[in-house]
N, C-alpha and C positions, 0 to 999 in steps of 0.2 A: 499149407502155406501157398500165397500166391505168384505164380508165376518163376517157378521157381528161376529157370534158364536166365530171366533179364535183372531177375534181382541185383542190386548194387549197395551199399552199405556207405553212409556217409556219419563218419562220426566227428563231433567240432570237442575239442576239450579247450576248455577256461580254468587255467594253471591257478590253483590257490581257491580257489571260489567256496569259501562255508557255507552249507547249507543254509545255515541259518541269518548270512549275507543278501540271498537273491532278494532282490528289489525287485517287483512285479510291474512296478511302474517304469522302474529307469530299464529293466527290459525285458520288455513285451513281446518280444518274439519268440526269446527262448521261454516268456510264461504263455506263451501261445501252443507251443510244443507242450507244454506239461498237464496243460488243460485238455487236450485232446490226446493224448499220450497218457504212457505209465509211467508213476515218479516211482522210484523206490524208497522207503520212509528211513530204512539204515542201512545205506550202502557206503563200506569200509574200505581205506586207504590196508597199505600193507605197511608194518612197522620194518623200518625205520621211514618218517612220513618224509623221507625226500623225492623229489621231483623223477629225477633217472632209474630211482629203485623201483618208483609204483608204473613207472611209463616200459620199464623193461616187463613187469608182472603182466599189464595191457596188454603188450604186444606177445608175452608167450603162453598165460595165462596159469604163470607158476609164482609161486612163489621168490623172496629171494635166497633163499636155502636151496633154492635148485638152480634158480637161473643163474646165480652167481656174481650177478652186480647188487652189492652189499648195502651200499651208500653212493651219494654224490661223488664223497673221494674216500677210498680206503686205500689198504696198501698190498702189493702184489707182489714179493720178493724175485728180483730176476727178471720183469715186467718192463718198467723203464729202470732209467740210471738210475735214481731214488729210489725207486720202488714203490712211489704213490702213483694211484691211478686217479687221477681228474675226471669224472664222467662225464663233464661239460664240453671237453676237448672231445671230436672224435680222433684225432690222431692217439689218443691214449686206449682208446677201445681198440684201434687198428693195432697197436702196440702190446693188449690183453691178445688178442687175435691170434696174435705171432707168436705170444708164450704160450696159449692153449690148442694151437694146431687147428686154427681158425675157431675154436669155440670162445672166445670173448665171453660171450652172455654164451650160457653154457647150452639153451634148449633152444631149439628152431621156433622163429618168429613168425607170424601171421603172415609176413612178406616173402616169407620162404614157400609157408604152404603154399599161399596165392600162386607163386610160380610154378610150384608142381601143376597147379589147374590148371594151366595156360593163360591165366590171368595175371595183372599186376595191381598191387596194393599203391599207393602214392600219396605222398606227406607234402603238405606246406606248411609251415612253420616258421614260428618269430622265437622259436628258443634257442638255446646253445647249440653248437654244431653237433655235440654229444646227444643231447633229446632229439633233436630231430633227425637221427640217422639207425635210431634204436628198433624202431619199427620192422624196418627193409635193411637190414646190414648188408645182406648179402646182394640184393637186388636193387641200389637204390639208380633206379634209371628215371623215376619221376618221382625226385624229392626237390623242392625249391623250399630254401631256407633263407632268411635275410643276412642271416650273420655267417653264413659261408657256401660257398658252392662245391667245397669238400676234393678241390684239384683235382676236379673231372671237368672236361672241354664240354661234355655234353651237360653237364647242369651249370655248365655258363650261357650255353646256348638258351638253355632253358630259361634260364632270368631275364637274360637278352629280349625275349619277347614280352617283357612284361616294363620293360624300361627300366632306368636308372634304381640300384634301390637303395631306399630312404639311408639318410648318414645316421651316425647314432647322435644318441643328443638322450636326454633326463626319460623317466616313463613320466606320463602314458606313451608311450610306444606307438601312438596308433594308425601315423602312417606304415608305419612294420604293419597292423594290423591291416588294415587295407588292403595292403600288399601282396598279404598270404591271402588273403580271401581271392582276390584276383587272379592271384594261380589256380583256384579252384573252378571259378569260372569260364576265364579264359583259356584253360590251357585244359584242364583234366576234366571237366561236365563230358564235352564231345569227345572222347580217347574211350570209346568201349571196351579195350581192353583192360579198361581198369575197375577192376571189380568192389573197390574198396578204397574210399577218399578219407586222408585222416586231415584234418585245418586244429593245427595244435597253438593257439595262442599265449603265448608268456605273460599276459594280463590277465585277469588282474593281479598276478603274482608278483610281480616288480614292483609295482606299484603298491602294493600289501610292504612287500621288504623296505620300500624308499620312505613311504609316507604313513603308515601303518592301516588297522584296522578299521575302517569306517570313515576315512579322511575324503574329502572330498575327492583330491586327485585320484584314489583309488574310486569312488564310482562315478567319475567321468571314465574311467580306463572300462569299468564293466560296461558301460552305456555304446562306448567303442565298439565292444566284445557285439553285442547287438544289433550294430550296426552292421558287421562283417556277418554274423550269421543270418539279417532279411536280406543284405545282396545276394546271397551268395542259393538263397530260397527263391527270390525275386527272380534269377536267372534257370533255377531248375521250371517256375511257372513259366517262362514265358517259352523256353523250350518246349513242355507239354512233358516233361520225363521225371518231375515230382514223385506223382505212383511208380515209378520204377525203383526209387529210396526208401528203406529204414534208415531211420536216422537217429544217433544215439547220439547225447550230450552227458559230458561224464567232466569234472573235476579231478584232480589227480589225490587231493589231500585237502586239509584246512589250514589255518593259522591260529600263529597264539602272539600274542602281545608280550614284549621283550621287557623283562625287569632287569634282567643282568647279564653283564657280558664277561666273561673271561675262557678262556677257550680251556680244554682240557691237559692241555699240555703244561699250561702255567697250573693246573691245579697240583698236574704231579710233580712238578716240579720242588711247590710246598712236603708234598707227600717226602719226597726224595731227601729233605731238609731233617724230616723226622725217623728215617731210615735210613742213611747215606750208603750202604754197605749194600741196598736194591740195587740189580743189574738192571742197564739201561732198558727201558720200556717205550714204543712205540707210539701212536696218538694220529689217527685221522680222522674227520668228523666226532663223533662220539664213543669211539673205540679206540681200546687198548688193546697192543697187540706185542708178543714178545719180539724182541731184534732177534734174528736168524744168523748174525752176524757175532752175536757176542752170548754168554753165559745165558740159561736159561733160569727164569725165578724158580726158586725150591717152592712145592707145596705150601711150606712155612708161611714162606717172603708172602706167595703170594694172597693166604689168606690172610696178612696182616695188611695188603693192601686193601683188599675186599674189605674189611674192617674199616679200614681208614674214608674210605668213602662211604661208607655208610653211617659214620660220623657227618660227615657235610652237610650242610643245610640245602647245596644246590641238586644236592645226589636225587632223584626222585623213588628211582627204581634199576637193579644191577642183575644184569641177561648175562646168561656165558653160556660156551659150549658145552653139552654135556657133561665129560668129565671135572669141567670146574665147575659148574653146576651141584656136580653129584658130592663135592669135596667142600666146600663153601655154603654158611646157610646165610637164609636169606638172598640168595641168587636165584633166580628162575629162568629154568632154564632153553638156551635159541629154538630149542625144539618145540615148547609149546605155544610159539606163534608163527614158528615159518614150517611147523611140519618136519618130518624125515622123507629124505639125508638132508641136511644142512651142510653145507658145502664148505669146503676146504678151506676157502676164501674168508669166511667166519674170522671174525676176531677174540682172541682168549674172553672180553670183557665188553660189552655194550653197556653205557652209561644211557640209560635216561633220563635227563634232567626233571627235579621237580617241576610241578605247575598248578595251577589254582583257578579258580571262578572267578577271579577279581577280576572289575572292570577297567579298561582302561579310558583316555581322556573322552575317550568318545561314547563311553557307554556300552562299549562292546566289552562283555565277557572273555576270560581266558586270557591266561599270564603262564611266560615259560621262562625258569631261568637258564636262557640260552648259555651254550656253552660255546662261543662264537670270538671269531678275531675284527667283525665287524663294528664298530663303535657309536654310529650314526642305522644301525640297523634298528627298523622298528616294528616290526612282525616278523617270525620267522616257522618252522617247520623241522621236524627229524623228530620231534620225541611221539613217547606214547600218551600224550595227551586227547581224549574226544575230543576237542577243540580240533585237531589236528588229525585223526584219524577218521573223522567222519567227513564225507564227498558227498557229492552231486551225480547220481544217475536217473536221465531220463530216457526214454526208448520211443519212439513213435514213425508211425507208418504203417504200409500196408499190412505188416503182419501183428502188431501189438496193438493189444488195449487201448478202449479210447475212455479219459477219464478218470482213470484207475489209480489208487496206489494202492501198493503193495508191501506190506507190513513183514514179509519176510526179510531174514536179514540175509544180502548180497556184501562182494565185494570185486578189488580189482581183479582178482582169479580170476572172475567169470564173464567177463566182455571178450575175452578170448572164443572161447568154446560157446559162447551167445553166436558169433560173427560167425562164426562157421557153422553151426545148425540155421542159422538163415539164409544161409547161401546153398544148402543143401549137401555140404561135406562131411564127412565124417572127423567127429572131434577124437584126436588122440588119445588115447589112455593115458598117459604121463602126464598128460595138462592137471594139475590140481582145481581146478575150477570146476563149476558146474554149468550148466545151460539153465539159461534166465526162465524156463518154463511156463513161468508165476507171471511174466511180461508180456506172453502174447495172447495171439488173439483167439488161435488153432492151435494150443500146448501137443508134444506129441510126448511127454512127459510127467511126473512131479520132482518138485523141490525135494520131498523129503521134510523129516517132522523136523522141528524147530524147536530147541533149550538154550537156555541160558546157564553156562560153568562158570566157578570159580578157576584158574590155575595158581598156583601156589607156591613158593620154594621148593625143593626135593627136601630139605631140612631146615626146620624153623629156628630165626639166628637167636641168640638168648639177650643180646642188646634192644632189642624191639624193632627191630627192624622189620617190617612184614609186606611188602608191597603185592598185590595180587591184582593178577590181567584178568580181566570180567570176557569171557569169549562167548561169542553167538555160536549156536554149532548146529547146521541146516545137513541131516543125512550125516554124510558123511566129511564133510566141509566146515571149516572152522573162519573166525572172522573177529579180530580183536577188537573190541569196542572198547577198551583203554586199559590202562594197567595205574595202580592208585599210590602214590606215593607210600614209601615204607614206611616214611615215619606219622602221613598224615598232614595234614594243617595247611597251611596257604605258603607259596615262596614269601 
């Protein structure tokens, strides 16, 4: 590899972005990157396809079975007063922090390593105070985020130089977008201490949720995204310190177009109508989890819940820990897409809702029926949908392929332990990921051979229920490329 000492790593991610979305036209710079770059042909979200789950995977390059942020919101008993963790908030992660003896997100972050080098990692960002602080928790000394300065004096300073920032108002977002790019420019290109620039933009993913799949206002948001990625290149050329970057463009997840909304809480609630004598049960995002506070479900109860969802029409496919796994057919079980140990944090039941190839008004494929309290939402993300599990990785610069794709399957595991064999550090053994090998340009590695598995139930349910996760499996490395509804058919 070259150069190794000046090496610097500059990765831009565009929240939401399907691959099968990019427009080459509306933008040309990130298909300029991909043209002279390596794309990867199936590079995978981690299930559950939420935003904080796949951005904590990013940044440790584990799993959420280890890292231990489950979902956007699940629930942490003893955590906060509720005991729901919000991973938008970062006051809720400083609050996981506090009940895990500072391990929140359970595995040390690419900003942690960074700092053992004597380097710093640094985030601009237009998302939640929670994504944008996920990276560097522990080191966030150059993070500039729109939506919060995080009640540190020194990342007000930090904004301070860059002027007023944008008020909120509808997406496209894209003076926010601007804004981030700017901190990149102006503030972090000249700081050589910083080994690793991350420009995290919430578009077009707002704009996916506001207006849906293929609406106009969603690719004027991508065209934004474009715009903030040649400033922000226009400034590494006219410095002359371009060949000093690899530069990785990754997506976090996809979207699927919303047919129904009712959240999971009002489903059990039905449930509860047909069982009264169930002890009270739990509900964050798409997880069921017992109250610690009151009676626990009997084996019985709980396999006549598992039943009763599996009855639903919105039910797609039903995940549980292990042992409920191993007691319940027709569940498949957390282990065989986030790996062992699966973490504490787990909830007894992951629901993923069904989903379908149908198009929506705009001609774009993939239909989810959300299990959401949003009512005006019109794309959204969490299941195990391909629509939603397949992302965007492109890799280019001095040390990667020009031209190239690459037909192996990758996922977010592996931008972890990529970012540090480019930088010349040694990647961790506990990272589940692999190094991109297949990406560059001087491999000092392989991939590892490449199958395609079924996973299945641990027992097949005798109602028909059969939902089975289709997993990519490179060496030793697994990589869900969807899971099919149990019962089959379209929502």
């Amino acid at each position: 590899m070259n150069e190794r000492s000046q090496r610097r790593i500059f990765i831009i991610g565009t929240d939401g972005l399907r691959p099968d979305q990019f427009d080459p036209e509306l933008m040309p710079t990130f298909n300029k990157l991909r043209e002279t770059g390596t794309l990867i042909d199936q590079y995978h979200a981690v299930y559950p396809t939420h935003t904080r789950v796949n951005i904590s995977t990013l940044a440790t390059g584990c799993t959420p079975g280890k890292h231990g942020v489950v979902a956007n919101v699940f629930r942490q008993h003893g955590a906060t007063e509720d005991g729901i963790i919000n991973t938008s908030d970062y006051r809720h992660l400083e609050a996981l922090d506090s009940h895990f003896d500072g391990k929140g997100i359970a595995m040390p972050t690419l900003g942690d390593i960074i700092d053992q080098r004597g380097k710093r990692l640094a985030v601009a960002s237009t998302s939640t105070s929670g994504a944008g602080i996920i990276w560097n928790r522990n080191f966030p000394y150059r993070v500039v985020n729109t939506n919060s300065a995080y009640g540190r004096a020194d990342l007000y300073s930090l904004r301070d130089k860059l002027g007023e920032v944008p008020g909120p108002g509808t997406p496209p977002k894209l003076a926010h977008v601007d804004y981030a790019a700017r901190a990149v420019t102006d503030i972090f290109l000249d700081d050589d201490e910083i080994e690793v620039i991350v420009l995290w933009l919430a578009e077009p993913d707002s704009s996916l949720h506001y207006y849906g799949i293929g609406a106009p206002e969603t690719r004027t948001a991508m065209k934004g995204c474009d715009d903030a990625l040649k400033h922000v290149l226009d400034a590494m050329d006219r410095r002359g310190i371009r060949d000093q970057f690899d530069i990785i463009h990754l997506s976090d997840h996809g979207h699927s177009t919303v047919v129904a909304r009712r959240t999971l809480a009002e489903h059990l609630d039905r449930a509860r109508q047909a069982l009264p004598e169930m002890p009270p049960l739990l509900t964050a995002s798409d997880y069921i989890y017992a109250d610690p506070l009151q009676r626990q479900p009997t084996r019985e109860e709980l396999s006549w819940l598992v039943s009763w969802l599996q009855e639903q029409s919105w039910t797609g496919a039903i995940l549980g820990v292990d042992s409920v796994a191993q007691s319940n057919p027709g569940v498949i079980p957390l282990s065989a897409v986030w790996g062992s140990p699966v973490t504490d944090r787990a909830p007894l039941l992951a629901v993923s809702p069904a989903w379908s190839e149908s198009a929506n008004d705009f001609g774009v494929p993939g239909t989810v029926a959300a299990m959401t309290e949003h009512a005006a939402l019109r794309s959204t993300h969490g299941s195990a949908s391909p629509f939603e599990l397949h992302a965007i990785a492109v890799f280019n610069g001095p040390d990667f392929g020009s031209g190239k794709l690459s037909e192996i399957p990758a996922g977010a595991t592996d931008i972890a332990p990529t970012v540090l064999a480019l930088l010349g550090a040694e990647v961790p053994g506990w990272m589940d990921g692999r190094v991109l090998w297949e990406t560059m340009r001087e491999p000092s590695g392989e991939p590892g051979d490449a199958s395609d598995v079924d996973v299945e139930p641990l027992q097949r349910a005798s109602n028909g229920f059969e939902p089975t996760a289709r997993v990519h499996e490179v060496g030793a490395n697994r990589y869900v490329h969807s899971v099919a509804n149990g019962r089959g058919g379209d929502v």
